[in-house]
Phi, psi and omega in degrees: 000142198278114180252346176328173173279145183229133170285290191304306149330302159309323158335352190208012120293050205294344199194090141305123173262118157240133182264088193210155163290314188267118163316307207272353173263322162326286167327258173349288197311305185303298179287300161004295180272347180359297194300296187301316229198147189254127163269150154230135203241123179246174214218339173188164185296337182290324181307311192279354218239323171299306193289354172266314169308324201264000153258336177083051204282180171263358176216133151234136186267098215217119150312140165278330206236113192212146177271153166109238177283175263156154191277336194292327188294302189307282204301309174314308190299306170293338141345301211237047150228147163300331173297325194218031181288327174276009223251077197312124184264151167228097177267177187228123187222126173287357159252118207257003176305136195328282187339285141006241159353324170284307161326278172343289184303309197268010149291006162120305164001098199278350181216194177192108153267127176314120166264134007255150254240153182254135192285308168315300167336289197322275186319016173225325165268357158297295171309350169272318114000313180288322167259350141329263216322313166320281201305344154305313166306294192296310184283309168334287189308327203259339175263311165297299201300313188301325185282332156320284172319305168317283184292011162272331173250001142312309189309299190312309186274012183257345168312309198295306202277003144324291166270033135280315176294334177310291182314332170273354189265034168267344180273348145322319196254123194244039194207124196292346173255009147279346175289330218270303186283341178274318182325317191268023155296313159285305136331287152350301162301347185249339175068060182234164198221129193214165167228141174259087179276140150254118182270048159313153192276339165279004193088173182306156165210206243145098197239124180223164210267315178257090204084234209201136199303116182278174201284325162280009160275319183297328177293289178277002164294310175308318211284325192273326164332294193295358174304306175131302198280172192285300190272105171237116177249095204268021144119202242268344183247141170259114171251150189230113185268146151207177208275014159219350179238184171192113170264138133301084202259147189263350157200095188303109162305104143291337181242013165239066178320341180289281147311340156341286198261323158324302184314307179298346183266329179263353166317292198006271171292287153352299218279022177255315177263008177257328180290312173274340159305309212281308172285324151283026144251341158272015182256281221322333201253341167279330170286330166337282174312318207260346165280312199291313186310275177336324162283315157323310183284319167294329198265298167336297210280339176286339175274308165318293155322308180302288166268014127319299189289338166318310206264326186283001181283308171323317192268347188279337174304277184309340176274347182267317186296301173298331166287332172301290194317308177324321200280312167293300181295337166295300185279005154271348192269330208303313162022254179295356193272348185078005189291184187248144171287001176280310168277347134318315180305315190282358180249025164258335176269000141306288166309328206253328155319310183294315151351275205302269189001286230282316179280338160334278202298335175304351179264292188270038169267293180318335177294295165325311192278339147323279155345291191284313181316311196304320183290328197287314145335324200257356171280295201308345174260336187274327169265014165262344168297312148336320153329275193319313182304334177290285162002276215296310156342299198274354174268315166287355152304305182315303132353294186260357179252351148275012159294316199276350173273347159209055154262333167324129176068040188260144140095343139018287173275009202303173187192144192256110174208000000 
C-alpha cells in the first residue's frame, strides 16, 4: 500500500482532531502534521467530543488515559452520534497490551498508536486511514446517487405504467366522462389538482378533477388551445394542448425540477391517447346516429309502402264494386228509358267493356302490390338487421360501463420494471 504523501489526496483530508491531555504531545502531534494538515486541539474528552460534533474533523487522535471521561467512553460517545459515527478514530496509548488494543477496537477504533510515536508512523497510518476514508465517502456518495437513481426510475416507471393501463382501459370506455374520470385517476396519483378541455363534434366540454371548472378556466383553456403551442407555462400552473384535449394541471412541482420535467415528458403520451380516444367516439356516435336515422328512415318508407299498396289495392276494388252496381241499375232502369234496343245494347255494352278493363287493370294492380310487398319485405329485414346492430351496440355500452363501475379505481398501484 502506497503510504507516501499525495497532495491531491490530502486534499480531501482537511482536518485532524487530537484528543490529549498533554500538551507537549498536542504541540509535536501539530507541528508534525503542520505540512498536510489542519490540527485541532482538545484537552479532555467533553472538550474533544463538542469540538467534533461542531467541526466534523476528518481523523481523530484520541488519548486513552485522560481525567474525566477515558478515551474508550469518548470513542463510545462519538460512536453513538450520527454526525460523527464514520469519523475515523486512532487511538494513542502509552500501553501496548493485547488487552489494550482490544478494548480500543471494539469501542469502535480503527488503529492503535503506541506513545510516544515515530513521526513517519504516525504520518503513513494517517495516510492510511485517509484514504479508507476518502475512498468510504466516495462509495457512500456513490450508493446514495444509485439509490437515488433507482427510486427515480421505480417512480418513472410506475408513472409509465399508469399511462399504459389508462390506454388499455380506453378501449372500454364509451363515454367522455369516463374518459375524463380515468384520466383524472391518474392525476389523482400524482396529487395533481388538474381541468379537462375537450373539443368534441358535440361542443366543448369541461372537466375537474376537484370541484367544478370556473367560468375563467372555461375562457381560457380554449384561448390558449387556440394559441397554438404544445406548453403553456404561468408560475405553478401548466397548460399541455392537443387539437381535441387540453390538461390544465394547477399545481406544477416547480420546485422539484426533476419531476417537473418528469410530468412533462409524460402528459404527452396520456394527453395523446386521450386526443385520439376523443376522436373515435366522436366517429363511433356518428355513425351510431347515422345508423339509428337509417333505421328510422327504413322503417318510414316500409310503412308507406306498405299503405300505398293497401290503398291502391282498396280503390281497385271499390271502381269494380261501382261499376258493377252501375251496371245492374242500368239494366233495370234502360227498360223504361224509352231507347231503341240498338241503344240499350251499346251502352250495356260499353258498361260491361269498362268491367272487364277495370279488372284488367286490377290484375296488374295485383302486380304492382305484388312489387311493393317485395319491396317492403326486404325494407323490413333490412330494418330489423339494423336493429339487431343498435341491440348489439347498446348492449356493449351497457357492458363496459358496468365493467368500468366496477372496476373504477383498480389498478392504482400498478408498477412497471
Amino acid at each position: 500500500m502506497n503510504i507516501s504523501l499525495d497532495n491531491s489526496k490530502q486534499e480531501k483530508l482537511q482536518s485532524i482532531l487530537i484528543i490529549d491531555d498533554d500538551k507537549f504531545i498536542q504541540k509535536f502531534i501539530s507541528k508534525t502534521l503542520s505540512t498536510n494538515y489542519t490540527s485541532l486541539c482538545a484537552s479532555n474528552g467533553l472538550e474533544g467530543i463538542d469540538t467534533a460534533k461542531k467541526k466534523l474533523p476528518d481523523i481523530i487522535l484520541l488519548d486513552v488515559e485522560m481525567p474525566g471521561m477515558n478515551g474508550y467512553e469518548v470513542c463510545d460517545a462519538l460512536k453513538q452520534d450520527n454526525k460523527t459515527r464514520n469519523i475515523p478514530i486512532i487511538f494513542l496509548s502509552g500501553k501496548t497490551s493485547t488487552r489494550e488494543k482490544m478494548l480500543g477496537y471494539e469501542a469502535g477504533a480503527v488503529d492503535f498508536l503506541t506513545k510516544p510515536c515515530e513521526k513517519e508512523e504516525l504520518i503513513a497510518k494517517l495516510n492510511i486511514h485517509s484514504n479508507q476514508h476518502s475512498t468510504h465517502r466516495a462509495l457512500e456518495s456513490k450508493a446514495a446517487d444509485a439509490s437515488q437513481t433507482a427510486l427515480i426510475v421505480m417512480i418513472g416507471n410506475n408513472e409509465l405504467g399508469q399511462v399504459i393501463q389508462f390506454m388499455e382501459n380506453a378501449y372500454a370506455i364509451t363515454s367522455f366522462e369516463q374518459l375524463a374520470n380515468r384520466f383524472f385517476q391518474v392525476t389523482n396519483n400524482l396529487n395533481l389538482n388538474c381541468c379537462l378541455f375537450f373539443s368534441t363534434a358535440e361542443g366543448n366540454k369541461f372537466f375537474s378533477s376537484k370541484g367544478s371548472v370556473t367560468p375563467l378556466e372555461m375562457e381560457l383553456m380554449p384561448a390558449l388551445q387556440s394559441a397554438g403551442n404544445r406548453f403553456h407555462d404561468f408560475g405553478c400552473r401548466t397548460q399541455i394542448t392537443y387539437p381535441r384535449v387540453s390538461l390544465l394541471i394547477k399545481n406544477m412541482p416547480i420546485n422539484d425540477m426533476e419531476t417537473y420535467g418528469r410530468y412533462k415528458d409524460l402528459f404527452p403520451s396520456l394527453l395523446s391517447a386521450t386526443d385520439a380516444k376523443i376522436k373515435a367516439l366522436d366517429t363511433e356516435r356518428a355513425l351510431l346516429l347515422q345508423s339509428q336515422s337509417v333505421s328510422a328512415s327504413f322503417q318510414a318508407v316500409n310503412n308507406t309502402l306498405s299503405s300505398l299498396s293497401n290503398s291502391l289495392n282498396d280503390s281497385q276494388k271499390k271502381v269494380v264494386v261501382s261499376l258493377s252496381n252501375m251496371l245492374t241499375e242500368l239494366e233495370g232502369k234502360l227498360p223504361h228509358m224509352g231507347l231503341e234496343e240498338d241503344q240499350e245494347a251499346f251502352l250495356l255494352k260499353r258498361v260491361e267493356d269498362a268491367i272487364h278493363n277495370t279488372h284488367d287493370l286490377s290484375d296488374q294492380s295485383d302486380t304492382v302490390q305484388q312489387s311493393f310487398q317485395t319491396i317492403t319485405r326486404l325494407l323490413q329485414h333490412l330494418s330489423e338487421r339494423q336493429q339487431k346492430i343498435l341491440d348489439m351496440i347498446f348492449t356493449r355500452f351497457d357492458q363496459e360501463h358496468l365493467d368500468e363501475t366496477s372496476n373504477d379505481g383498480s389498478g392504482s398501484d400498478i408498477e412497471l420494471f
